[in-house]
N, C-alpha and C positions, 0 to 999 in steps of 0.2 A: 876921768871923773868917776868916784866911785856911789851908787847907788845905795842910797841907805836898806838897812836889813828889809824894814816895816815892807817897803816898796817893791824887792826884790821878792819879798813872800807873796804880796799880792798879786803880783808877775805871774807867779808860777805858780799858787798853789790851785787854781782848776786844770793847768795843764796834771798835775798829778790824780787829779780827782778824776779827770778823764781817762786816765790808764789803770786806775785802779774797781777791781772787782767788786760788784755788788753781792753782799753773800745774799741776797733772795734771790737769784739768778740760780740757785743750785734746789733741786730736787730730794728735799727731805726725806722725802718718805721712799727712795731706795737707797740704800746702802751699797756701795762697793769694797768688796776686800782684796787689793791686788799684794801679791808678792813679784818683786822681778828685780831686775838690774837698771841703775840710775846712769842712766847716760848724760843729764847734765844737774847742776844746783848751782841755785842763786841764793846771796842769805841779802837780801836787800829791802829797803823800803819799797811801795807800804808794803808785800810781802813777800817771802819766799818762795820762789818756785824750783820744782824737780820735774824733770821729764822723765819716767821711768816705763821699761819696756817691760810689759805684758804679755805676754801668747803672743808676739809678731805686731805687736799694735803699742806704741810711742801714747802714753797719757801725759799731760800735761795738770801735775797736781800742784794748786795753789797752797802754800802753806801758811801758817801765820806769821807776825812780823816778828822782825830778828828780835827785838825786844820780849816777847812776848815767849818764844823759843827758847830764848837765852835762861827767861826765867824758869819753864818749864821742866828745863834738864837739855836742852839740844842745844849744844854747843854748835858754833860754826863747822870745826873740824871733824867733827861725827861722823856725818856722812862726806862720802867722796864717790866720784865718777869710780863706776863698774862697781862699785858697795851693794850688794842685797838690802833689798829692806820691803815692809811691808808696810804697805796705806790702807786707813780705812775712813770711806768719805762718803760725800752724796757728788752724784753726777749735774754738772752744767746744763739747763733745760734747753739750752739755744747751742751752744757750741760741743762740737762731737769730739768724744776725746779728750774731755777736759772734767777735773774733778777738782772738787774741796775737800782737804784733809781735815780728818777729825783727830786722826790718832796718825800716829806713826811708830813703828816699833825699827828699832837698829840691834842689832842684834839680839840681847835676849830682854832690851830695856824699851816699855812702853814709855811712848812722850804723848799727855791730852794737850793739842794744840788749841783747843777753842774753851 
């Protein structure tokens, strides 16, 4: 028996709203600028995530949703695991290690994610 759409959203969309990121959860008022190596990328709802290595420390940077990328100039394919790239964001006030992207640059091309 298949479950109408209406029903199936209703299901599931707080399960989404519980995994997805609160941007007032992130600290305005410093700035992060990392350059390093992207050891994983996700291009998915509600957003994208990269995990990129820093000085010996793995950041976990939230990016915006794939729609929102797509339109921006960041294609899916852009970046790939061991790609260089630069982020610039505000740090997570609760979780260590964790950042929102504002900016992303791939090689010599700036992407404004927000």
């Amino acid at each position: 028996m298949m479950l109408p759409a209406k029903l199936l959203l209703i299901l599931f969309l707080p399960l989404s709203v519980a995994f997805h990121h609160g941007w007032s959860n992130y600290d305005q008022t410093q700035t992060l600028d990392y350059t390093g190596e992207v050891e994983e990328i996700t291009y998915e709802n509600p957003h994208g995530l990269l995990k990129l290595q820093h000085e010996n420390k793995t950041w976990t940077v939230c990016l915006a949703p794939p729609s929102r990328m797509s339109t921006r100039g960041l294609a899916k394919d852009m970046v790939q695991v061991g790609d260089e790239v630069r982020v610039v964001g505000y740090p997570h006030k609760e979780v260590k290690d964790e950042m929102r992207a504002e900016r992303i640059y791939v090689g010599d091309k700036k992407i404004e994610l927000r």
